[in-house]
Every structure is written in structure tokens, then in C-alpha cells.
N, C-alpha and C positions, 0 to 999 in steps of 0.2 A: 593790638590785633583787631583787624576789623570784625565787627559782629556778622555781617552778610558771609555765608560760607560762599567758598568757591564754586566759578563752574567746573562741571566734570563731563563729561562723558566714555559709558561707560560701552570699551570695548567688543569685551570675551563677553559671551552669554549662549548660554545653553537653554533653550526651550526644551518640555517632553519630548518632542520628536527627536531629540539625539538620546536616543531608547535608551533605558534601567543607566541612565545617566543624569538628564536634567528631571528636577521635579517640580515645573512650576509650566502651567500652559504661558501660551506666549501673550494671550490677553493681559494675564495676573504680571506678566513682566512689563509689559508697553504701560497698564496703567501704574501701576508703582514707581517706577522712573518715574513719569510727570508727575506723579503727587510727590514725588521727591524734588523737583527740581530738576532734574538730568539735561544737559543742553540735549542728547540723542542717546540711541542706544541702537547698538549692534547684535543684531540676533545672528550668531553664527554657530549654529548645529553641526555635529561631527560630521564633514563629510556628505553635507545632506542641505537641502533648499527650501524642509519640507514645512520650518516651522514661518518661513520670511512669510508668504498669503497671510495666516491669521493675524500676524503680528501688524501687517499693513494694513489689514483691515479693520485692529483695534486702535492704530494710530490715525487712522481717518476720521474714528469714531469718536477722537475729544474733542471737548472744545475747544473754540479759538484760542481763549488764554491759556489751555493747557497744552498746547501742541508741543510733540516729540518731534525731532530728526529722526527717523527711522535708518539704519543704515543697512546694506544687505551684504552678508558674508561666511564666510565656513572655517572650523576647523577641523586641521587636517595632521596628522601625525606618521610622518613616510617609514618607510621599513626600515631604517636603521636610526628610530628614536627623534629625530626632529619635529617639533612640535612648532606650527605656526599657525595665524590666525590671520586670514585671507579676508581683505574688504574691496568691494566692488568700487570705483569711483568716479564710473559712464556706464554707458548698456553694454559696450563691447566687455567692459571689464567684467562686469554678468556673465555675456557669455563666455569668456574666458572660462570663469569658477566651475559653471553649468558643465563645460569641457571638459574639465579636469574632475571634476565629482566621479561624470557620467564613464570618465576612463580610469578611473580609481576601483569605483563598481565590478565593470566589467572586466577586471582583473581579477575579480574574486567571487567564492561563493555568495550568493543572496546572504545578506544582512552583514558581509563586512566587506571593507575594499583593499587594495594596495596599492601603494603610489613610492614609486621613488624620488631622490632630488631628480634626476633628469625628467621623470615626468612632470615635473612643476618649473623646469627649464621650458621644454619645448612647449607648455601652454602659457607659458607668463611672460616669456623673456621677449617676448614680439611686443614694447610696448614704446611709445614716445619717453626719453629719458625727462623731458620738461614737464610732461603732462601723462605722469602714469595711471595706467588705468585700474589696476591692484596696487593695492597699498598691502606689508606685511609688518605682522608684527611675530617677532618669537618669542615665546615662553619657553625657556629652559629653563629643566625641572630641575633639584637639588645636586645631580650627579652630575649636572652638564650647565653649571655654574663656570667652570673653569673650563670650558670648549672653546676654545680660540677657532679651532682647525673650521667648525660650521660658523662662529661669526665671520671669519675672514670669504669662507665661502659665501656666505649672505650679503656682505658688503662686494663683495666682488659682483655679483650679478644683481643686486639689487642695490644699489646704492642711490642713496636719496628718495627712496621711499618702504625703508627698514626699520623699524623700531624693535629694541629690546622690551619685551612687558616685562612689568614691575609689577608680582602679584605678592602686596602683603599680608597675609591671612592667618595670623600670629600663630604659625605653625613652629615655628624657629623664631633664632634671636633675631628682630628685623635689620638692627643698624648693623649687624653682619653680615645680614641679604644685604642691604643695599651696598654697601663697601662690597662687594665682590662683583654683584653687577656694573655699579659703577668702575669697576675696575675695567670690568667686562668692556663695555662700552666702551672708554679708552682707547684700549686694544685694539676692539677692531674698529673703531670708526661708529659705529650707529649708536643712532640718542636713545635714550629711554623713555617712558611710558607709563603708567600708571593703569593697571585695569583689574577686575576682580574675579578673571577667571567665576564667573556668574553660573551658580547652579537651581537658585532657586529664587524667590522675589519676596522671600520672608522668611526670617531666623525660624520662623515654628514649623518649616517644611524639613527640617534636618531629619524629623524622623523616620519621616516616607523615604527622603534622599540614601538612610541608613540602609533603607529597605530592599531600595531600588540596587542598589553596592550589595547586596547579599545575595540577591536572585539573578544578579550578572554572573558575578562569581560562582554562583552554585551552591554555597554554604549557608548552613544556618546564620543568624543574625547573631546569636551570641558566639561562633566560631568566625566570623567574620574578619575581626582583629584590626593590624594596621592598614588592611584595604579599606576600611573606613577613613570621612574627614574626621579630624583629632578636635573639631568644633564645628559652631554653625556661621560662620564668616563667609563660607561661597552666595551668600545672598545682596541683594541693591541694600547696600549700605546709604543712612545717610549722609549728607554733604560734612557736615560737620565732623561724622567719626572719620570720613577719608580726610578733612586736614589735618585732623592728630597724629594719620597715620602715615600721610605720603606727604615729600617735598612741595611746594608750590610748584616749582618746574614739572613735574611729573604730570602733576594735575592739568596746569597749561597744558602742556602737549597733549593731552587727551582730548582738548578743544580742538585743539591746530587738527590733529588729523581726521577729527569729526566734521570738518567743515571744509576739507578737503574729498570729500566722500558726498556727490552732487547725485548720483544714481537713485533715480526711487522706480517703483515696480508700475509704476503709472506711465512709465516711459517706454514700456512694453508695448505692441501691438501684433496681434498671432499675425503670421507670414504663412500660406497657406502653400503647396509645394505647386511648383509649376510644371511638373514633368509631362501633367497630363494638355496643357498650351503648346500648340503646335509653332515652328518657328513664324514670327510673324503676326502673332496673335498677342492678343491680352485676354484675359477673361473672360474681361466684358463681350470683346467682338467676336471669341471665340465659341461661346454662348448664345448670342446673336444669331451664327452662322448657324449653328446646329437645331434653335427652334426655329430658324425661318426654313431652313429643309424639311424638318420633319411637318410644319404646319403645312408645305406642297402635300407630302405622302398622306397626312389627314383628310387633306379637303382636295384632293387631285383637282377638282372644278373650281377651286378658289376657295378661301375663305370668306366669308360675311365681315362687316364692317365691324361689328360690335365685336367680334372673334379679335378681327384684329385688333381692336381698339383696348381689349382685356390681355392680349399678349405686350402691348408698347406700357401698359400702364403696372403689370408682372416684373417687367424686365426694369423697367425704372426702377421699382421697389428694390428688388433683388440686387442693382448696383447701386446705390445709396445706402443698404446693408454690406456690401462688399460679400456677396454671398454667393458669388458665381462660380467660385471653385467647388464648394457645394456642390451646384448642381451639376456640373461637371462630371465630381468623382462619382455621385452617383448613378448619373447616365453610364457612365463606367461600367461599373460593376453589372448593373440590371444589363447592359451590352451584354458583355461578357456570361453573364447565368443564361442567357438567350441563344448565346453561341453553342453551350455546353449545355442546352436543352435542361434548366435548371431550375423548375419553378420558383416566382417571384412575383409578387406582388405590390406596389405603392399603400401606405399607411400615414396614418397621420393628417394632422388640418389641411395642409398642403398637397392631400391626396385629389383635391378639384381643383388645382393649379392650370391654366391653360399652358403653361410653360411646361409643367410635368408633361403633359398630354401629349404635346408637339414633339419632346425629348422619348416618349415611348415608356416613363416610368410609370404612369398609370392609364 
């Protein structure tokens, strides 16, 4: 057996922000993977986007030699018990998730959501069968080991970019998890996986983690019971305990779909809404148009050279920031409080803007 442990990458992982669930910030996760070795690591919070920022901003923050694959993704548990863990693997596939969180949410009161499998048809199922843009995986819990009816449904609409998780957390006999999964797998067609269902980024957080599982539920800590974990295993294991514990194929595949997962949050740029561009316009020229009118109605006799030379050297700035919609919405608004007799006044460094001035904001 070789001495060098395998690579892994680990899936399932719960930050704080998937509330009185994870107990570890997403910093204490992103660095613990690299000082472990982890080829990447998936931060995917219940139903929520909230923990991926810090997590990418502690992964920008190592060093060269230490650098993580960060991957971005959700889990998500629909109303009749299925449980899957949702990975981005382009920008579209982003937005996909974003979609399907933001209509999950809005299906239910503030701090929980509901999704059914057809909600997770109509947001995922529009994707290239060669190059999908979500990748899943399902964790089926103890009672839905033997679910053929949702694997065959998973392979049916998801096929070729499915995996079975394989979360071994010596809660039970393992080699009888795995012979049933595997079985599983079989059946209906999709591979297995290796992940660790990730609650914390160190064995010594179980107690807070006890904690957090008691203040969900509502009970004392000592009433709490089997709603606790039955050990401290949901934490970044190192490489060598996961080969005692899982198959080498299981391990592999946790590479293969980490490196099928190409999306990072750097590939984001905010899109600002264009309802207020008239047909025919961009921004820019529609910006343009509205300080060169308003500099007539300022200076009815013309402006000075220096006026003007302070508005062309405004409006370069302002488009080389891509800030025009800015000014826009705000001519907007001050518009409209002007219409409705509204008082308002311009604030801030930009309140001796020549370009404000000409727009009527200050």
C-alpha cells in the first residue's frame, strides 16, 4: 500500500450559515481542507448561497502552495424526503441553484423553504446532456437505502451527471452500507461517491454541533436523544482515515466530479437592470443624452470650456467604472420625488459632481 494517501475531494459540507446545523465558519473549513490536502472542497449550505463569499474569500486568501478548488453548491431536501446535494459547474449552473433556492424560499415562511422534485425538474432539467451545468449527488438516509422508485426517477432525468453519496460515519455496520448502496447503484444505473456529509472542520466542535441540534429542536441537551450525531465523524477527516474507510473508486470519483465543477464566483459580474434605457440606448449614451440636456437648461447661454471639459472627463470616469446605470436610477428617483413634490437632496463626495449638477441631483 502506498504511503502517499489518496486524493479526495470533499463534497457535502455545511458552513454556519446552514443555521443550528453547521458548526464550523466557512474560513475554519476552507483552511482545514488545505492543511489537509483536499484536492477542493464544496461548501453547500442547506438551501442557502450564504456561506460560498466567505468561503471564496478564505480560498483566495492561501497561499500558492496551498490552494483549494472551491466549489459552489446547495443542499436541498424536497417535501417528500429526497435529499440531494446540488453543484454548480458554469455561471449558468449558478444561476440555476440561485433560482431554485430563491423559489424554494419563496414557497415558505422566512427561515424555511419547500421544493418539490418538479421544482428541481423545471429549474435543472434545461441543461446540455454532454456538458451539464449541475451536477447531483443523492444521500439517501437509512430508510431510503432501498428506494429504487427515486433512483430510477434520478436516472431518468438525470443521467450522467448522478451520483449516489456514500457517507461512511460509523454510525452503522459499514460493509452493510456499502453492499446496499452498491446494490443501489446497480439497480438503477448511477455510480457512487464518497463524501462526508461535512458538519464541522474538527472533531472538537461536536459539542457546540450537540448544541446547536438541541436549540433546533427545542430541547434540552440532555433530552435531546437520538436527534443527536451518535459520534464526531461529520468533520474534514484526514486523507488517510478516508482510505481505511472508503473504496479507492469511491475516493476517485470524488476527484472526477471536483474537476468537473469549472465555476468559481470570480466569474460573476453584477448586471445592473436596464428597464430604465430607453429602446436604442446603452447606458453610456443614454447618460450622455440626459447630462448634455440638462448642461443646456444650466447654462441656457452655453457652458464654459472648463464646464465642459469637467463634464467629458465625469463621464469617462463614470464609463470605465461602468457606473452609468447608477446614475440613471438615481436621476430617477430625485425625477420622480420632484414630480411628487418630495423633498431631496444630493449627499456624499459626489455631491460637486458636474454630471450630478447637469442630471438635476444636486
Amino acid at each position: 500500500m502506498s504511503a502517499v494517501p489518496p486524493p479526495y475531494a470533499e463534497l457535502h459540507c455545511l458552513s454556519n450559515f446552514s443555521f443550528l446545523r453547521g458548526a464550523s465558519h466557512a474560513k475554519e473549513l476552507v483552511q482545514t481542507a488545505s492543511e489537509l490536502g483536499y484536492q477542493a472542497l464544496a461548501i453547500t449550505d442547506e438551501c442557502t448561497m450564504s456561506g460560498v463569499v466567505r468561503a471564496f474569500e478564505a480560498a483566495n486568501g492561501l497561499p500558492p502552495e496551498k490552494r483549494l478548488q472551491l466549489i459552489i453548491g446547495t443542499e436541498i431536501i424536497t417535501e417528500d424526503g429526497l435529499k440531494l446535494v446540488l453543484l454548480a459547474t458554469t455561471h449558468r449552473g449558478y444561476t440555476q441553484l440561485c433560482q431554485l433556492i430563491t423559489r424554494g424560499r419563496r414557497a415558505a415562511p422566512k427561515g424555511q423553504y419547500r421544493l418539490s422534485r418538479q421544482d428541481v425538474l423545471e429549474e435543472l432539467l434545461d441543461t446540455p446532456p454532454d456538458a451539464p451545468d449541475v451536477l447531483l449527488l443523492w444521500c439517501p438516509d437509512d430508510e431510503q437505502r432501498d428506494d429504487r422508485d427515486s433512483g430510477h426517477w434520478l436516472q431518468q432525468h438525470f443521467a450522467g451527471r448522478c451520483w449516489i453519496g456514500v457517507e461512511l460515519l460509523f454510525e452503522s455496520c459499514h460493509q452493510r452500507l456499502l453492499e446496499e448502496l452498491r446494490a443501489l447503484s446497480q439497480d438503477c444505473g448511477m455510480p457512487l461517491t464518497a463524501c462526508g456529509d461535512v458538519h464541522m472542520h474538527r472533531r472538537g466542535r461536536r459539542a457546540l454541533a450537540d448544541t446547536l441540534t438541541a436549540i433546533r429542536i427545542g430541547k434540552p441537551l440532555c433530552a435531546a436523544g437520538a436527534a443527536l450525531s451518535v459520534n464526531g465523524e461529520r468533520h474534514l477527516r484526514h486523507r488517510e482515515v478516508l482510505r481505511r474507510v472508503y473504496p479507492a473508486d469511491l475516493l476517485a470519483a470524488s476527484v472526477h466530479i471536483a474537476r468537473r465543477c469549472r465555476f468559481t464566483l470570480d466569474q460573476l459580474n453584477y448586471t445592473y437592470p436596464r428597464e430604465l434605457v430607453p429602446d436604442g440606448h446603452t447606458p453610456t449614451s443614454y447618460l450622455r443624452q440626459l447630462t448634455m440636456a440638462g448642461m443646456a437648461r444650466r447654462w441656457p447661454d452655453g457652458a464654459s470650456e472648463s464646464v465642459r471639459q469637467q463634464v467629458e472627463h465625469e463621464l469617462a470616469l463614470i464609463a470605465e467604472l461602468q457606473y452609468e446605470a447608477f446614475f440613471l436610477t438615481v436621476e430617477d428617483v430625485v425625477a420622480f420625488a420632484r414630480r411628487q413634490q418630495i423633498l431631496c437632496q444630493g449627499r456624499g463626495s459626489a455631491a460637486n459632481s458636474a454630471v450630478c449638477y447637469c442630471l438635476g441631483i444636486t
